[in-house]
C-alpha positions as CSV (number, residue, x, y, z in Angstrom):
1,X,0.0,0.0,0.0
2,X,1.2,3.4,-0.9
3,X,-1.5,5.9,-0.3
4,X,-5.1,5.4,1.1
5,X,-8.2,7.1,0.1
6,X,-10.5,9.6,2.2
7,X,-12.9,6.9,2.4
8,X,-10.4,4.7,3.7
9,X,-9.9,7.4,7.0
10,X,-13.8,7.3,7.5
11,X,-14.1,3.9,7.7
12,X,-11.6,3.7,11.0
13,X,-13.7,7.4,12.3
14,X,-16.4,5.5,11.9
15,X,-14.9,2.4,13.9
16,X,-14.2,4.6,16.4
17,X,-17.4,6.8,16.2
18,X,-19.7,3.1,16.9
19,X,-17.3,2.5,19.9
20,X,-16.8,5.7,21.7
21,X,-19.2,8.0,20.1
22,X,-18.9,11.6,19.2
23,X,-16.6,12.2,21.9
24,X,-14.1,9.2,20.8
25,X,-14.1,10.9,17.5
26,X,-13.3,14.7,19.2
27,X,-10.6,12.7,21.1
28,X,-9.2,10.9,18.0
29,X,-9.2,14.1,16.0
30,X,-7.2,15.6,19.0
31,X,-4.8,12.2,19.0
32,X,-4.4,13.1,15.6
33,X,-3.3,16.7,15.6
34,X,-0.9,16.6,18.5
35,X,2.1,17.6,16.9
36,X,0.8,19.2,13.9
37,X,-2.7,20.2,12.9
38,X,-3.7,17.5,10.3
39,X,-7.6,17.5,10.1
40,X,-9.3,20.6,11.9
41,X,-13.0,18.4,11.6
42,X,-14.1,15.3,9.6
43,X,-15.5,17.6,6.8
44,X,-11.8,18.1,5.7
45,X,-11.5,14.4,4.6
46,X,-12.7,14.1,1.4
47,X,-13.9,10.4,0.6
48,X,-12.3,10.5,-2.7
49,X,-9.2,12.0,-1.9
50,X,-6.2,10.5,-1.8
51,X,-3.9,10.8,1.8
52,X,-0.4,8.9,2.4
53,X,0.6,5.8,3.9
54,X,1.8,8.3,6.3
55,X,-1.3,9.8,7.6
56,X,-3.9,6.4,7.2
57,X,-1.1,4.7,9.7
58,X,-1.2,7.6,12.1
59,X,-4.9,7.4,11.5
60,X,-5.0,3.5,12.6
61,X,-2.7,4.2,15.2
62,X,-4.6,7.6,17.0
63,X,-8.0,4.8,16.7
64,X,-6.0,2.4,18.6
65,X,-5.4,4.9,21.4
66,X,-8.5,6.6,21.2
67,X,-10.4,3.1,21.9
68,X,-8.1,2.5,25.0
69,X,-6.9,-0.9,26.6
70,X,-4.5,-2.7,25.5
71,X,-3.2,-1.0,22.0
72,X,-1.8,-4.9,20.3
73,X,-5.6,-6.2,21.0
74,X,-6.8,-2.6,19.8
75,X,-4.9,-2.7,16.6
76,X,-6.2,-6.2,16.1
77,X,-9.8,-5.3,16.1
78,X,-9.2,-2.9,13.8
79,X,-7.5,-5.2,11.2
80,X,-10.4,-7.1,12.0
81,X,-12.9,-4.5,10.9
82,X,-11.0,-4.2,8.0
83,X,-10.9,-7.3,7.2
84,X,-14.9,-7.8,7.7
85,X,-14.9,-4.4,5.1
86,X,-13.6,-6.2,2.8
87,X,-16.9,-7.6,1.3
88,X,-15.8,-8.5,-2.2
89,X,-13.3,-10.3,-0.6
90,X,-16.5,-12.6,1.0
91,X,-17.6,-13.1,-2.3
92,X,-14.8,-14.0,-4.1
93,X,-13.9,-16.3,-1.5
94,X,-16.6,-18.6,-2.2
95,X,-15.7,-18.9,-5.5
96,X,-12.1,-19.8,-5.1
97,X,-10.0,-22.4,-4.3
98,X,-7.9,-22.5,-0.9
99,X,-4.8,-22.0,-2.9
100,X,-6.3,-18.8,-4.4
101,X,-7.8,-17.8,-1.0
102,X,-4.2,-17.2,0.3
103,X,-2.9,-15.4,-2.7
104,X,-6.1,-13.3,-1.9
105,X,-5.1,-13.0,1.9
106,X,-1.5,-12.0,0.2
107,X,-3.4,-8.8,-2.1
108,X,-5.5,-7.9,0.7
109,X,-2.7,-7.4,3.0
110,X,-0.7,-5.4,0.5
111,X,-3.7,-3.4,-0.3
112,X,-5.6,-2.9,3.2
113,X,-2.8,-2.4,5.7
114,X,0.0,0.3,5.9
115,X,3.6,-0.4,6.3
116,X,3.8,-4.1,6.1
117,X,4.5,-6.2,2.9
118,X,3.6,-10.1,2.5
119,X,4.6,-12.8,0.1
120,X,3.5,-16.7,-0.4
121,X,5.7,-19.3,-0.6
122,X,3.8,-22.4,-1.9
123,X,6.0,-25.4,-0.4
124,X,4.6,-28.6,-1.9
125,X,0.9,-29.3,-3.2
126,X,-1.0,-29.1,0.1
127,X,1.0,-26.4,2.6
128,X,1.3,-22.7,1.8
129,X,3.2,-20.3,3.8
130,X,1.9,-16.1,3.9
131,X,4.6,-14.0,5.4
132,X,4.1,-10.6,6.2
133,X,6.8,-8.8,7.1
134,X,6.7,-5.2,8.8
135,X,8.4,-2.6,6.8
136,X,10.3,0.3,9.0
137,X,8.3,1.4,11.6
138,X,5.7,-0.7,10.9
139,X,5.8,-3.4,13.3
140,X,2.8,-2.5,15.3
141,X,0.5,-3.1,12.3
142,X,1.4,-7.2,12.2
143,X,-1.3,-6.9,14.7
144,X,-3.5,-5.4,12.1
145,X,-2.6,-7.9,9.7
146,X,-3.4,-10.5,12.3
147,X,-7.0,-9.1,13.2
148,X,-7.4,-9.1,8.9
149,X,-6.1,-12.3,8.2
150,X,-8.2,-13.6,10.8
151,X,-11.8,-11.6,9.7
152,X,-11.2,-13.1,5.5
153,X,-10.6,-16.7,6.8
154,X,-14.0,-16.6,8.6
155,X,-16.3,-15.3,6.0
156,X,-14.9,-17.7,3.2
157,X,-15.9,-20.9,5.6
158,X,-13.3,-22.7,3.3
159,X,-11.3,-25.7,4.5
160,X,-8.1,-23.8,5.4
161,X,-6.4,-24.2,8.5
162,X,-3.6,-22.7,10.2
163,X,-1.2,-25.2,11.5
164,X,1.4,-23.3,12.1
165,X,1.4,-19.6,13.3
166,X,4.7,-17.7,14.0
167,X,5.0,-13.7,15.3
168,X,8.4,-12.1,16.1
169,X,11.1,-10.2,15.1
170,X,8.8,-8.4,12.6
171,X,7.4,-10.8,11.0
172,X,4.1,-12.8,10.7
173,X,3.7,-16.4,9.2
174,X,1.2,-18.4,8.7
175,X,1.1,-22.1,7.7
176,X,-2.0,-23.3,6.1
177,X,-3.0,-26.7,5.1
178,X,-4.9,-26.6,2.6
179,X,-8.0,-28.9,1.9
């Protein structure tokens, strides 16, 4: 992912806005312009217009805090939103084989969440392996990955399981078996 889109930012306000209410959001937008002012009110963010990776992570990041708790399990309900978002994702996932499922997981990462990359290595006919590895400064948003990875493998109901599930060192793996 290189740049998200203003609709993008108003899905996580609105995450935030069905948690926390109006208030949430006046605390996120204040989260938000702590060092600099960013967005002086939600009508600056234009749904079609297009913000860096920069600004959607900070975004991700101020919802996190704004939600409170613990910020890992925060950041993992928000990939998890995402995740659920994805609705095209539900329906292509009923149409595809397991093997395509995880290259799916694979473009969905890449496209959904900032500052992490992924790749698939397939080893032999029935195991697959999804990495996602965090790019610089992106290590808190394998939790986000996580929650995502997690929402897309239970709408598709397919028969892939995780056998193996490794996070450390920033990096995320997942070893499915694939059925």
């Amino acid at each position: 992912m290189h740049e998200a889109t203003g609709s993008d930012l108003k899905f996580i306000i609105d995450y935030v806005k069905q948690r926390r209410g109006m208030s949430g959001v006046r605390v996120l937008l204040n989260e938000l312009n702590k060092p600099s002012i960013l967005f002086t009110g939600l009508a600056d963010i234009g749904r079609s217009q297009i913000y860096s990776e920069e600004i959607y992570k900070k975004v991700i990041e101020s919802a996190a805090t704004t939600l409170g708790g613990d910020v890992r399990t925060r950041l993992n309900q928000l990939g998890y939103a995402l995740g659920d978002r994805a609705k095209m994702t539900k329906f292509i996932a009923k149409f595809s084989t397991s093997k395509q499922l995880v290259r799916l997981l694979e473009d969905g990462i890449i496209t959904d969440v900032p500052f992490v990359k992924s790749s698939v290595n397939e080893v032999s006919k029935h195991i697959s392996i999804l990495r996602i590895t965090a790019r610089k400064s992106g290590e808190d948003f394998l939790d986000v990955s996580d929650g995502y990875i997690t929402a897309v493998l239970d709408q598709s109901g397919k028969a892939l399981t995780i056998s193996e599930k490794k996070f450390g060192n920033g990096e995320l793996s997942y070893k499915f078996v694939l059925g």
